[in-house]
C-alpha angles and dihedrals in degrees: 000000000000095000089041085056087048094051098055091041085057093045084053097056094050086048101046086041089226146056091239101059096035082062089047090058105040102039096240127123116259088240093047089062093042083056097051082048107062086038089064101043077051090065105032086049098226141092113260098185142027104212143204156156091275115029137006103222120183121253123243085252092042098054082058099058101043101051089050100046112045108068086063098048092053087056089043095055088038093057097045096056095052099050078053090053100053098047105025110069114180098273122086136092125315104194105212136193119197135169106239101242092064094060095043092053098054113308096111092069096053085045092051095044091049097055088045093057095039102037093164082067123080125191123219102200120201107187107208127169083196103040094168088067089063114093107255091225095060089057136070089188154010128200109189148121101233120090113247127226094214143141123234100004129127128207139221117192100230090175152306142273129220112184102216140164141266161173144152123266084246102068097038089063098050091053145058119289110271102214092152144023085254087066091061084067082076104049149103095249122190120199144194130188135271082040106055097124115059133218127169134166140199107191100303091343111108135185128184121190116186100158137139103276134212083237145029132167133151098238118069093215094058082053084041093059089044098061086043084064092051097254099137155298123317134188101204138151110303080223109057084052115034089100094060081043092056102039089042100242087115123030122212112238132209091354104193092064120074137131138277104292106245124210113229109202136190100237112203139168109284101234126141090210095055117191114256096239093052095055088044081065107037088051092050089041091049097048092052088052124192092322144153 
């Protein structure tokens, strides 16, 4: 199935003219079909495109082959959606990997709401803090914020992190003024992994803290609740508490610090004849969003 996936995505590319439409349409990064391109030239043996800056034309070799090839793979792709059609319906197993705290944080509602509207689905949910240490096959899909170092896979970007920190008025209040990173070498600091060495910026500045904490557990709600009972100081996911900032339960210190930014993405199988039930998922999954 693989070549067959590299075929069409060739043929894509010669319709569309470019790499970058032919990723708009079918829903793959840019680099992902560089990379099944050169795979297939690999095993063809023989250069498809001569590229640069301006324009992608088709080789000599690769104008055969293309127009050789591509009215059977559009047969090819035809038939084998409709042999999908007629014996997949929408229900089966969708097979999910999920950092817990993400699950923890809200994910079990979307994951809830998405089986109620679709009941001839059923989820099977691996929670993982390492996701890239799972085999890829035993998976339909990953939702998580490290980069994975896997073949055939494609991405959607479903949001993005910002590590920041926090503490409850509280506790402010009770302790010296905090008016720069340094300060925090004084505090009371609560951790959770993953986020047990800290690193923050502001522009060039940068500040590390790695050291012992009041408190460290392996679940960022536990910390979440600690620093809601005015225990310390956290840096934790602007996500997971923009609702206590904006109701004034957590106040956000030292703002313009924070961390990297870090993209979290929705991995799949990289298939051009996706199962029903997958898209299904990925859509729903898509339209919520990285909230709440």
């Amino acid at each position: 199935m693989k070549y067959l996936d590299d075929l069409n995505i060739f043929g894509c590319i010669v319709r569309y003219g470019n790499f970058a439409e032919a990723s708009k349409r079918l829903g793959i990064p840019a680099p992902t079909l560089t990379r099944r391109i050169q795979s297939l030239e690999d095993v063809l043996d023989v250069r498809l495109f001569n590229r640069n800056a301006r324009k992608l034309v088709l080789t000599d070799a690769g104008h055969k082959f293309y127009q050789k090839c591509s009215p059977l793979i559009d047969e090819i792709l035809l038939q084998t959606e409709n042999i999908s059609n007629e014996n997949e319906n929408h229900g089966g197993q969708l097979k999910v990997a999920c950092p817990q705290n993400f699950i923890n944080f809200g994910f079990q509602k979307f994951f809830s709401n998405f089986l109620k509207h679709n009941p001839d689905i059923d989820l099977y949910i691996e929670t993982s803090t390492a996701p890239d240490e799972l085999n890829a096959e035993d998976w339909d899909v990953f939702i998580t914020p490290v980069e994975m170092n896997l073949n055939n896979v494609s991405f959607k970007k479903l949001g993005q992190i910002t590590d920041i920190l926090v503490a409850s008025p509280q506790f402010l209040s009770d302790s010296f003024d905090i008016t720069k990173p340094e300060d925090l070498d004084g505090c009371d600091l609560l951790k959770g992994k993953p986020l047990v060495d800290w690193k923050i910026y502001n522009g060039p500045q940068f500040y590390e803290n790695t050291s012992t904490p009041k408190l460290l557990i392996n679940e960022l709600m536990a910390v979440k609740q600690a620093c809601l009972a005015g225990l310390g100081i956290t840096l934790i996911p602007n996500v997971f508490v923009e609702k206590e900032i904006h109701k004034g339960t957590l106040v956000h210190v030292l703002p313009e610090w924070a961390s990297k930014p870090r993209d979290v993405y929705i991995v799949y199988k990289d298939r051009i004849q996706q199962s029903k039930k997958l898209n299904i998922f990925i859509d729903a999954l898509m339209d919520h969003g990285f909230k709440f």
